[in-house]
N, C-alpha and C positions, 0 to 999 in steps of 0.2 A: 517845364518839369512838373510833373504831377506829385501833388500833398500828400503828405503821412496820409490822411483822409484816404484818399483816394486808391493812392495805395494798399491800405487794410482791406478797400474793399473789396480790390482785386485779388489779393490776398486769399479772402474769404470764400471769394469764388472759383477760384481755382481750390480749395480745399474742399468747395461742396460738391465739384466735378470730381474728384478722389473719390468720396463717399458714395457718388450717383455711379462711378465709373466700380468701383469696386463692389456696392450693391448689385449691378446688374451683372457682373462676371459670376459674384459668387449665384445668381437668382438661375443665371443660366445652367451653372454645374450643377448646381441641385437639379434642374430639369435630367439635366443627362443623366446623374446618380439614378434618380426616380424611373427614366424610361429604360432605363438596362435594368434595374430589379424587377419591373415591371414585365419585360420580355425574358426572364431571365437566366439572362447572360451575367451578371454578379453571382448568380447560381451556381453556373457550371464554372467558375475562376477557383485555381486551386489557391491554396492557401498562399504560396509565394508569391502569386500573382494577385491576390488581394489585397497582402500585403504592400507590395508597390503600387498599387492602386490608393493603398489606403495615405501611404508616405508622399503617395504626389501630392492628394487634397490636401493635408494636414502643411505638407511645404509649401504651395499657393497660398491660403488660408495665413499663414503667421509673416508669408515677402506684405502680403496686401493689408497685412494689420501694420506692419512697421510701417509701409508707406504713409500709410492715413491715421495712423496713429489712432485706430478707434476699432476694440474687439468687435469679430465677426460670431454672430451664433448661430444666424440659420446654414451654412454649407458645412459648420463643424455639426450641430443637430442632425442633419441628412445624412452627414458618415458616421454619426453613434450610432444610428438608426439601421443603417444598413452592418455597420460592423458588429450589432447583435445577434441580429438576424444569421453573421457569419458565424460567431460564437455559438449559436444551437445548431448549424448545419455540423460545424467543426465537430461539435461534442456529441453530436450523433453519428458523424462516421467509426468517431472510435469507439464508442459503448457498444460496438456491435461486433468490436473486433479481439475482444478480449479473449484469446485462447493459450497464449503464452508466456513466462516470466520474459523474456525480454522484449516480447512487442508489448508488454505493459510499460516497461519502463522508457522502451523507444516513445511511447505517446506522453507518460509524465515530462521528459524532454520536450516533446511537441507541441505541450501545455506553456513548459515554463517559456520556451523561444517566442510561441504568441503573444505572451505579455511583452517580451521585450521588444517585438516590432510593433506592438499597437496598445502602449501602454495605458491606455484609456476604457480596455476592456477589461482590466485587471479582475475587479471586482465582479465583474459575470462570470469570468471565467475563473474563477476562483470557486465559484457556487457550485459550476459545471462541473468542476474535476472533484470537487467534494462528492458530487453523486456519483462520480463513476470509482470515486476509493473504494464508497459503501457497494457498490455492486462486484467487487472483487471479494468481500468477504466469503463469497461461494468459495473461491478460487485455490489451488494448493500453494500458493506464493504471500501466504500471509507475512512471514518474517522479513522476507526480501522488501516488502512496501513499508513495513513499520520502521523498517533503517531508512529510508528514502522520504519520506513523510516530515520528517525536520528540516532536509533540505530543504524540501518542494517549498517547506513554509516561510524560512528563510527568502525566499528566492521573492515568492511573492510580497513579503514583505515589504521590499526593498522597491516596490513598481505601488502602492498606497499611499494614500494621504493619511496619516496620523488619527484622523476623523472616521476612519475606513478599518481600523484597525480591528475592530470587535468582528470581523468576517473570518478571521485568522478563527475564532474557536472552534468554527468547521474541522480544523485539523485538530484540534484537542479531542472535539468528540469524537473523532473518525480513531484516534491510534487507542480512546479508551476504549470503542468498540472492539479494535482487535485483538488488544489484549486480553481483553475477555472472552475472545473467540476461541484464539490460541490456546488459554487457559483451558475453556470446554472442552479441545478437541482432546486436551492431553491428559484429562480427566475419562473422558469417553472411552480414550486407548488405555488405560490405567485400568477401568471398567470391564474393559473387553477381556482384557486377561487374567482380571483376579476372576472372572464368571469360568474362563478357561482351568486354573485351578482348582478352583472349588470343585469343578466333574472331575478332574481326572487324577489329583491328590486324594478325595474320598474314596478314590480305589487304588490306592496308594499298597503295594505289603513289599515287607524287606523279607527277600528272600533271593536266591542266585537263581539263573544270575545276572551278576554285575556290567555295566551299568546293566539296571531295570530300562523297560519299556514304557513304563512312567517317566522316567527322567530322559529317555531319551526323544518323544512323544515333546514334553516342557522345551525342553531345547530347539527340537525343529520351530516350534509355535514362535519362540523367542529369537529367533532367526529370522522368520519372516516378518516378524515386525520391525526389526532393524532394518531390511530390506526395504520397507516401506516407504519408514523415514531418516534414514540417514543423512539422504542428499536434500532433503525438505528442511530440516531444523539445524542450528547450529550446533557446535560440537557440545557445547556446555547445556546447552539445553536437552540435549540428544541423550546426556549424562546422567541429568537430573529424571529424565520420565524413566530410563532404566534402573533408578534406586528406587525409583517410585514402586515399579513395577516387583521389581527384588524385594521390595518390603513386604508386598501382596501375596508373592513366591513363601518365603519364608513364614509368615502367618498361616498359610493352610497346610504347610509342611509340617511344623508344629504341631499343630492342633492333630493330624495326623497321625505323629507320633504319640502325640500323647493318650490318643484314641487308642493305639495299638501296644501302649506300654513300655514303648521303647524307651530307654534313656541312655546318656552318655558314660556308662561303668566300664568302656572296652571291651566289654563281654562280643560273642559272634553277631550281632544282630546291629548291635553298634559299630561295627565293622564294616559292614553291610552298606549303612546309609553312609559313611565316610566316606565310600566308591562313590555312594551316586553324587555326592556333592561333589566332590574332588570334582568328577565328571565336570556336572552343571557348572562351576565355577572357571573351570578350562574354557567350557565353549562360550558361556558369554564373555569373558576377557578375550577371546581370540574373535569377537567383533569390533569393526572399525573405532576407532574413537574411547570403547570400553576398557582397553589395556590393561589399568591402573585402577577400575573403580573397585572400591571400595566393598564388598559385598557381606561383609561382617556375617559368615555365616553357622558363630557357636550362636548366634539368636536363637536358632530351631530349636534347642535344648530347653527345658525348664531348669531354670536354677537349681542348684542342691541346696539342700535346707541345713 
């Protein structure tokens, strides 16, 4: 019978045959990882298929760490190395392919499925999808990405290490970005129309007939910007740039009348401009979503003293 002694040291050696034996498996796959990126064939693998690529080595890698009971770093090293490399191919096929609200969202999808089969890239690809938020800022889908932007973060979240966490303000700065965007654009459209006013309320006269070609001239313009963005912004937001715009209406109407001496005594003249509001306040309530707003329009009038 062979001694404790002896035994340990057979022991020993059969565990440094594990190490020698599992070294050279993993020595080898890295050759093969290396000479397909090398010729490359990891290049041309689509993403499902690197994906299983990626899920074999990572499966070998953790059978052959349990067996030997000793972490491997050089064959997991050769697949961070090559799965980065996949993370800027990845993020360049799409930054190229930005043309419409749902192939953006189809690729957000895209983004977050990555992480979940190659949870190691998180944080690259976290970086990557942050660049391609900000290059949507061109884009007319801003609303639709700032409701989807919590999830995305979310999502990633839950694929980091605690230590990792501070890459998450990528998405703070990206939705303060577009709120500020959003904010411009609807200041810019706000702009466009009080400039519209100012021309063609300074040549504003009450006279029949009813409606004028001033108000009905406001009304097309005010048409076509609902047209615009209806289907672009949400309904309450949609609500808010048209009181906006209605406040900008009514300040040059005003000033207007008060150029021209009109006031509100019910005399003919005062009669006059009732039609054309009546009018204007018909057609913007009979746009979508407008029904019910609010257009408050004894404003025009200077108060009586």
């Amino acid at each position: 019978m062979p001694s404790d002694l002896e035994l340990g040291r057979v022991a020993n050696n059969i565990q440094e045959l594990l190490y020698t034996a599992s070294d050279i498996s993993h020595d080898r796959c890295v050759k093969v990882l290396l000479a397909k990126a090398k010729d490359g064939s990891l290049e041309r693998l689509s993403s499902a298929e690197f994906v299983r690529v990626s899920r074999a080595v990572e499966g070998f890698v953790k059978e052959t760490e349990a067996l030997c009971s000793r972490r491997s770093v050089s064959l997991r090293g050769a697949l961070q190395s090559q799965a980065n490399r996949f993370v800027h191919r990845f993020h360049d096929e799409r930054k190229t392919k930005l043309r419409t609200v749902l192939l953006l969202i189809r690729i957000f999808l895209e983004y977050c499925q990555c992480v979940n089969d190659i949870p190691s890239i998180a944080t690259d690809m976290l970086t990557r999808l942050s660049d391609l938020l900000k290059a949507t800022l061109v884009s007319r889908c801003l609303q639709l990405v700032v409701h989807y932007i919590p999830i995305i973060r979310a999502h990633f979240e839950t694929k980091l290490q605690p230590k990792q966490y501070s890459v998450l303000r990528h998405f703070d700065h990206i939705t303060k970005d577009y709120n500020d965007h959003i904010a411009e654009i609807s200041a810019k459209l706000v702009a466009i129309m009080d400039g519209l006013f100012e021309k063609v309320l300074s040549k504003y006269e009450v006279k029949a007939p009813m409606p004028s070609l001033c108000f009905r001239n406001v009304c097309k313009q005010m048409a076509k910007m609902h047209e615009a963005i209806h289907e672009l912004l949400p309904e309450e937001q949609t609500q808010m740039l048209f009181l906006r715009i209605n406040a900008s209406f009514k300040m040059h109407l005003k000033r207007q009348l008060s150029r021209l001496g009109v006031v509100n005594d019910g005399g003919p003249q005062h009669g006059l401009v009732v039609v054309d509001v009546a009018f204007y306040t018909e057609n913007i309530q009979a746009l979508r979503s407008l029904e019910r707003l609010d257009l408050n329009m004894p404003e025009i009038w200077e108060q009586k003293r």
